[in-house]
MDAnalysis code that builds the backbone (N, CA, C; Angstrom):
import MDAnalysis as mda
import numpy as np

u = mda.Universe.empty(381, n_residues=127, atom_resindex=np.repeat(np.arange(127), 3), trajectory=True)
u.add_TopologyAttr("name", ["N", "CA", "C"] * 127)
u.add_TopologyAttr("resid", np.arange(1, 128))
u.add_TopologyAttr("resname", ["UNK", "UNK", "UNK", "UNK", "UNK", "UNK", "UNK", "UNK", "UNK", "UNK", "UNK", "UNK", "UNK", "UNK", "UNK", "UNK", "UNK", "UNK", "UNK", "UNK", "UNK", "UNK", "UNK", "UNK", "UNK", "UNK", "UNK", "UNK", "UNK", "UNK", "UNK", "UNK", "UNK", "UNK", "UNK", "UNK", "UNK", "UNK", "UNK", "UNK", "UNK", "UNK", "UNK", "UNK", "UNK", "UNK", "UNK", "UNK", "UNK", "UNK", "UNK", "UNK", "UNK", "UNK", "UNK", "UNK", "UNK", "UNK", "UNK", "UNK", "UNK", "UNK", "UNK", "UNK", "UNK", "UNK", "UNK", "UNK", "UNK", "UNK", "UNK", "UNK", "UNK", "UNK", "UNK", "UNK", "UNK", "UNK", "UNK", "UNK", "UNK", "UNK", "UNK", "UNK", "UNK", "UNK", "UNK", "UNK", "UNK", "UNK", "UNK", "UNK", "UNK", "UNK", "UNK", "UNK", "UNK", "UNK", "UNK", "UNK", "UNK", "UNK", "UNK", "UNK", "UNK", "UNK", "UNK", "UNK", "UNK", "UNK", "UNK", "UNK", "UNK", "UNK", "UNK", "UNK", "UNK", "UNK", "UNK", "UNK", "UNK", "UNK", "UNK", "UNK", "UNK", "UNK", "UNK"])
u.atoms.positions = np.array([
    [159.533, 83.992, 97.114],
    [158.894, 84.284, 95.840],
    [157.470, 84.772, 96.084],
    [157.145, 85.943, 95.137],
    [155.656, 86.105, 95.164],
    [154.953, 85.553, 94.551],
    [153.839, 85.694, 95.338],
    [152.353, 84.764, 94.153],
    [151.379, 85.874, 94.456],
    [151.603, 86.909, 93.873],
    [150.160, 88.070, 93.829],
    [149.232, 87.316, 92.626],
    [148.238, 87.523, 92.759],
    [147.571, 87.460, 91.766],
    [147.448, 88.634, 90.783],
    [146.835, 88.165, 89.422],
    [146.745, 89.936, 88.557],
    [145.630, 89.479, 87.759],
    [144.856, 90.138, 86.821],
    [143.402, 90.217, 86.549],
    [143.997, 89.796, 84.647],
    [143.333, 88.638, 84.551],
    [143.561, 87.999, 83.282],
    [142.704, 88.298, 82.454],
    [141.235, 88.320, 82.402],
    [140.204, 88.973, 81.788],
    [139.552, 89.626, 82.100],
    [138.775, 90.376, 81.743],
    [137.463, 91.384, 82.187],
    [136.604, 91.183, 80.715],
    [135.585, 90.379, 80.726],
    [134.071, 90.244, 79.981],
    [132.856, 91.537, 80.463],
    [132.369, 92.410, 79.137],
    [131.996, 93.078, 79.407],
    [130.492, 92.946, 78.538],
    [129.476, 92.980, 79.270],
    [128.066, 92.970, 78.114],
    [128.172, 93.630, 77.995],
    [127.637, 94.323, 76.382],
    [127.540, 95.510, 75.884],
    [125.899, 95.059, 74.914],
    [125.345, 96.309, 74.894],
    [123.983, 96.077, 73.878],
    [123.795, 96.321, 72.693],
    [125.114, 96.691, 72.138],
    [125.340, 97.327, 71.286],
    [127.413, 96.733, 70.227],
    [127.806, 95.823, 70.092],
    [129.059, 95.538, 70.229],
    [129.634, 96.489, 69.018],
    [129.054, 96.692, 68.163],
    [129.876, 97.887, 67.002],
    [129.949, 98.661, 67.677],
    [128.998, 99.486, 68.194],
    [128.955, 100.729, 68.317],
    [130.009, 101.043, 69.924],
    [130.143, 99.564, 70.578],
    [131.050, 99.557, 71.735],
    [132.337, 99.475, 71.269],
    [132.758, 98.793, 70.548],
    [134.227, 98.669, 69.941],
    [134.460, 99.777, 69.602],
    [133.286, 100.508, 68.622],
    [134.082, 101.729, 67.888],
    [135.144, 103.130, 68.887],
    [133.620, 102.502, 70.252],
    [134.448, 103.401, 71.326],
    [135.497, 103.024, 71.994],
    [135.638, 102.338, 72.443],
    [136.831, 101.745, 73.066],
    [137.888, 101.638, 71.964],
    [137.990, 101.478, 70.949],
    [139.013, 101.545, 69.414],
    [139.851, 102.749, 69.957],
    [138.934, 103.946, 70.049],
    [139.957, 105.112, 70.451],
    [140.199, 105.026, 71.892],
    [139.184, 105.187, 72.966],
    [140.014, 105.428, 74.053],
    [140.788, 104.096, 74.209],
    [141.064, 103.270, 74.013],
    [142.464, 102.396, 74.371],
    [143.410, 102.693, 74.046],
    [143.317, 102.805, 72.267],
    [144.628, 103.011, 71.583],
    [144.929, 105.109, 72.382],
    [143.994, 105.580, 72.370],
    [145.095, 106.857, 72.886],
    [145.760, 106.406, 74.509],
    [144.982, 105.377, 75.450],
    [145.608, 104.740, 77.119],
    [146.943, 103.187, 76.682],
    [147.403, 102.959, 74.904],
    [148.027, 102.113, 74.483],
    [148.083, 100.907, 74.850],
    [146.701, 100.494, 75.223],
    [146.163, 98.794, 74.501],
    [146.276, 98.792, 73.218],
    [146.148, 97.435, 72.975],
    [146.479, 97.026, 71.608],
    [144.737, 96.187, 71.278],
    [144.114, 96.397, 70.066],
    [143.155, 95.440, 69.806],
    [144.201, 93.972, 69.382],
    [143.796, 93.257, 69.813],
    [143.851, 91.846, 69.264],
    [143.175, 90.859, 68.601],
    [142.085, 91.172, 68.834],
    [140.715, 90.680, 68.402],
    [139.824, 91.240, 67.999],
    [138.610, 91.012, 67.349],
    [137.543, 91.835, 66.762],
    [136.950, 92.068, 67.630],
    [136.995, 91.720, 69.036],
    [135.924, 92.034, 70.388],
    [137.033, 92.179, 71.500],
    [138.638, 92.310, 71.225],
    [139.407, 92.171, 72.468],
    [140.359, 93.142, 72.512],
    [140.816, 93.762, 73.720],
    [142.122, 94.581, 73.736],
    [142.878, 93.821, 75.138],
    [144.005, 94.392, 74.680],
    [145.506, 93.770, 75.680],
    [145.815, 94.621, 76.086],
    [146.772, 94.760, 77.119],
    [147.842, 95.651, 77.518],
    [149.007, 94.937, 77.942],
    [149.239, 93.565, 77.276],
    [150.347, 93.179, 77.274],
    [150.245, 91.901, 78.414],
    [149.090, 92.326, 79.505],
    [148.962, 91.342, 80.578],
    [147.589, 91.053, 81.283],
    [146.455, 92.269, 80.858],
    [145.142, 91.670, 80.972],
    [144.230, 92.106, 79.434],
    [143.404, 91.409, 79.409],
    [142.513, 91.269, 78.601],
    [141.078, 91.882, 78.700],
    [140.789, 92.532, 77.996],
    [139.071, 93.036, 78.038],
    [138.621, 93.019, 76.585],
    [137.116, 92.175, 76.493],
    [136.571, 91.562, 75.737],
    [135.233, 92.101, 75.920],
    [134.622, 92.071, 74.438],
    [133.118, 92.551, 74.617],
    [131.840, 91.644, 73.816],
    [131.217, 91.705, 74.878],
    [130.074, 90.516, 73.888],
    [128.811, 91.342, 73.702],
    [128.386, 91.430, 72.999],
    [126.878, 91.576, 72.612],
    [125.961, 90.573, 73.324],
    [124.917, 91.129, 74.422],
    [124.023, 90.518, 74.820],
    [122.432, 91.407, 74.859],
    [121.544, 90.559, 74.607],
    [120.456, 91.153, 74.515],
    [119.417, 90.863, 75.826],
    [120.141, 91.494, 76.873],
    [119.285, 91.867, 78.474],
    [118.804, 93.272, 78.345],
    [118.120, 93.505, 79.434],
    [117.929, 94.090, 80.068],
    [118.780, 94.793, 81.008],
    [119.065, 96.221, 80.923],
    [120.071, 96.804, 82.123],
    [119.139, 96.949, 83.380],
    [119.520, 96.134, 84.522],
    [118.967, 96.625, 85.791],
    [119.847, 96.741, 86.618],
    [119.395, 97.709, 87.753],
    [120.259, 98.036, 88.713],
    [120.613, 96.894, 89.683],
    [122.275, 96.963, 89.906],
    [122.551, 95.928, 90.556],
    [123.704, 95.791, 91.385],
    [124.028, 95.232, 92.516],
    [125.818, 95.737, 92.736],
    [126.656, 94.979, 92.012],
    [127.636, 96.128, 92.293],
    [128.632, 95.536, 91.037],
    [129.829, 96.214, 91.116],
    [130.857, 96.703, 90.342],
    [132.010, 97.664, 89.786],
    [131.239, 98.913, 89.846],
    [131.667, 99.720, 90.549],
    [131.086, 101.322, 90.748],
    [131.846, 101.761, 89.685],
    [133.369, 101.437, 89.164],
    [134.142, 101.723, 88.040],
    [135.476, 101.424, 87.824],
    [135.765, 101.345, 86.760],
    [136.776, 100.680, 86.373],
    [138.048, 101.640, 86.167],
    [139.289, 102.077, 86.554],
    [140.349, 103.006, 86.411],
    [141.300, 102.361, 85.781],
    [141.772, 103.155, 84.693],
    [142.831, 102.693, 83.987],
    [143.920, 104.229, 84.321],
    [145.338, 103.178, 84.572],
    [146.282, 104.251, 85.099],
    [146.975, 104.601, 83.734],
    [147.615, 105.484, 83.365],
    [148.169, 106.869, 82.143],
    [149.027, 107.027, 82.853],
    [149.724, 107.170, 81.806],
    [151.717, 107.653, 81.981],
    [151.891, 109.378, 82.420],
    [150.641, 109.957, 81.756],
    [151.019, 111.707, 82.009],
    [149.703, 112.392, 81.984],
    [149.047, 112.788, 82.419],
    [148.132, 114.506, 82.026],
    [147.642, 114.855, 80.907],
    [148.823, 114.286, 79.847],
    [148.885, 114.575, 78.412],
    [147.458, 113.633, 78.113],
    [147.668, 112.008, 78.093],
    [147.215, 111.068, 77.685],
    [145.845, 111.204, 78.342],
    [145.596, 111.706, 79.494],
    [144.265, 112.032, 80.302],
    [143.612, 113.456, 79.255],
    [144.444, 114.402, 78.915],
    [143.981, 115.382, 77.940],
    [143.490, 114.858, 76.956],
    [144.133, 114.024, 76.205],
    [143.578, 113.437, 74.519],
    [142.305, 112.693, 75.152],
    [141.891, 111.794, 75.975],
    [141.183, 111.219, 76.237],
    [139.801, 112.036, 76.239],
    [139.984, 112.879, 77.272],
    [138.999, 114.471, 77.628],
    [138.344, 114.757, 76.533],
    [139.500, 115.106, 75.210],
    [139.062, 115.837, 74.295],
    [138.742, 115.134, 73.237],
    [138.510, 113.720, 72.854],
    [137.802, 112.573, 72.637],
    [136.656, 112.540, 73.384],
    [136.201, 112.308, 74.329],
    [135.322, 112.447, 74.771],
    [134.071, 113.997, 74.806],
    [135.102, 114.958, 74.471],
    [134.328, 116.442, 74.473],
    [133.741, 116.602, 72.740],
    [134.604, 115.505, 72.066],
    [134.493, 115.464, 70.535],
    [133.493, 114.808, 70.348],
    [133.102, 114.013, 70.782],
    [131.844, 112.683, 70.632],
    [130.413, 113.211, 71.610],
    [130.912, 114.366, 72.441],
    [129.579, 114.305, 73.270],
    [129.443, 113.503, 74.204],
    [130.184, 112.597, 75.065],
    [130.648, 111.423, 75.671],
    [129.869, 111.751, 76.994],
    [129.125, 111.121, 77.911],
    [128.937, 111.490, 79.282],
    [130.167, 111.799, 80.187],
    [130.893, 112.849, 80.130],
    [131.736, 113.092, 81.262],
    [131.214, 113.328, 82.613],
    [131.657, 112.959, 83.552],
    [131.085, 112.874, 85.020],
    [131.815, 113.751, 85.758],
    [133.012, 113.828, 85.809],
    [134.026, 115.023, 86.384],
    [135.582, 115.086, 85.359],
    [136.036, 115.864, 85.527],
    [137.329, 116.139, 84.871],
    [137.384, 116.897, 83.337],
    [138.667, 116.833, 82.831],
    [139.621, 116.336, 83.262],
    [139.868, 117.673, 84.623],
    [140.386, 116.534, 85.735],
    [140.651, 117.716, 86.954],
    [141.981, 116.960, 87.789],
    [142.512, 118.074, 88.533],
    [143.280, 116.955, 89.680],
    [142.610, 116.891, 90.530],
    [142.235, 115.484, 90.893],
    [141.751, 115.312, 92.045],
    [142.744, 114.956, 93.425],
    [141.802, 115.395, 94.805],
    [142.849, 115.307, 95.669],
    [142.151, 114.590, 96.341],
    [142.306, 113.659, 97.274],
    [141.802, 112.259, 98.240],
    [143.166, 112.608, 99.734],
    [142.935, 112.974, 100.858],
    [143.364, 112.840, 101.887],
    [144.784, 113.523, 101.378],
    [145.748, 112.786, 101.416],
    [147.144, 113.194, 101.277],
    [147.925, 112.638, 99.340],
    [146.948, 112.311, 99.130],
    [147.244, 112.349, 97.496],
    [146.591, 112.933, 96.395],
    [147.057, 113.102, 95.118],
    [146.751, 113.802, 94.013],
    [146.878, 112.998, 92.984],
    [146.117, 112.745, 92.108],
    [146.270, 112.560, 90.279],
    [145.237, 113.642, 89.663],
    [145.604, 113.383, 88.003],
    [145.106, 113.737, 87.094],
    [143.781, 112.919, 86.997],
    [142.764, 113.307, 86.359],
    [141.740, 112.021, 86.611],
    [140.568, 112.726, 85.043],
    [140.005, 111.860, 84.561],
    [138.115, 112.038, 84.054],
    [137.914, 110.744, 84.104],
    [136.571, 111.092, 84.487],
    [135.731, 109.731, 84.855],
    [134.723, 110.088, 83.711],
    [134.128, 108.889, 83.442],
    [132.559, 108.778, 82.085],
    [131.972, 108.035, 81.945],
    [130.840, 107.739, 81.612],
    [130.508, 106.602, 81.098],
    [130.613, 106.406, 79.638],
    [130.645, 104.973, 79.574],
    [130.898, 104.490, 78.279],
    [129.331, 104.477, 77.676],
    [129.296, 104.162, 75.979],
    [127.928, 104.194, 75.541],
    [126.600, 102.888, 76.195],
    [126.987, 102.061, 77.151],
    [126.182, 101.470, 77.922],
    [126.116, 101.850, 79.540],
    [126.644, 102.890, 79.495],
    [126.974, 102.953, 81.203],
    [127.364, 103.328, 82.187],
    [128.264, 102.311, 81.725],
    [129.693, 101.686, 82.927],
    [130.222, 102.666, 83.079],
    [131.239, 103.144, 84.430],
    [131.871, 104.206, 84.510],
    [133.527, 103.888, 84.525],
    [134.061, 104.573, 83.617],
    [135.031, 104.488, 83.023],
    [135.956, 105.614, 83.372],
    [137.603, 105.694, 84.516],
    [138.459, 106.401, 84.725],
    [139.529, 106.472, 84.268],
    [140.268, 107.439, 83.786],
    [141.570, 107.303, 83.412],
    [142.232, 108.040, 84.016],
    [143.491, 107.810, 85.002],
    [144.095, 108.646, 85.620],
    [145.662, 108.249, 85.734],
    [146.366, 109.318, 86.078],
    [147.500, 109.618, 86.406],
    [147.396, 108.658, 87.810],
    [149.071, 108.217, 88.026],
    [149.294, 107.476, 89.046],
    [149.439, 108.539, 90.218],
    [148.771, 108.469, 91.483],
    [148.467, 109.433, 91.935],
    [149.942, 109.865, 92.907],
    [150.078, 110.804, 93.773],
    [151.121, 111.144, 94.179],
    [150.516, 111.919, 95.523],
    [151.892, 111.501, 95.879],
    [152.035, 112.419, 97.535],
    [152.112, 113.768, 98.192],
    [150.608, 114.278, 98.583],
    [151.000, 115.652, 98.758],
    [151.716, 115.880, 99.907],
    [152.768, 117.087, 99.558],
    [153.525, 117.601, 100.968],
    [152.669, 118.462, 101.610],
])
């Protein structure tokens, strides 16, 4: 029997929690999390939650970024063009990216505090 572990929550400060929900409201529901909560989304098996805190952002190590994997190209498109709709910090994409002997679909961004935020295609094997 296995015992992998898998990621039950992710707590996220935000400085702003309306104006963070409002964003994440769409890009989840177009990557099909579900809100559950007035500060929470699911995907059936982990959890991400947002609190309002009133710090200071300083530089620090941490998550360089967070990737959420998409069923198709398609779902990486709506995302793109959500993001091209809002003015969103896009960082690269939507592009295929290629890494050594694999390929996905990919855009990376930051969210309205930040954080850098990926959505990509499950990547694949180049011949």
């Amino acid at each position: 029997m296995e015992n992998k572990a898998t990621i039950k929550h992710i707590e996220f400060w935000v400085s702003n929690l309306e104006r963070s929900i409002g964003f994440y409201e769409r890009i989840f529901g177009l990557i099909g999390w579900d809100k559950t909560e007035s500060n929470a989304f699911n995907n059936g098996e982990t959890k991400i939650y947002f609190v309002e805190q009133n710090v200071k952002p300083e530089k620090t190590i941490g998550p360089r970024r967070i990737c959420f994997l998409v069923a198709s190209q398609n779902v990486v498109d709506e995302v793109a063009g959500f993001l091209l709709k809002i003015q969103a910090d896009i960082i690269r994409g939507p592009l295929e990216s290629k890494y050594n002997d694999r390929s996905s679909y990919t855009v990376d961004f930051r969210d309205p505090d930040g954080y850098i935020i990926e959505v990509a295609t499950k990547s694949i094997i180049l011949r």
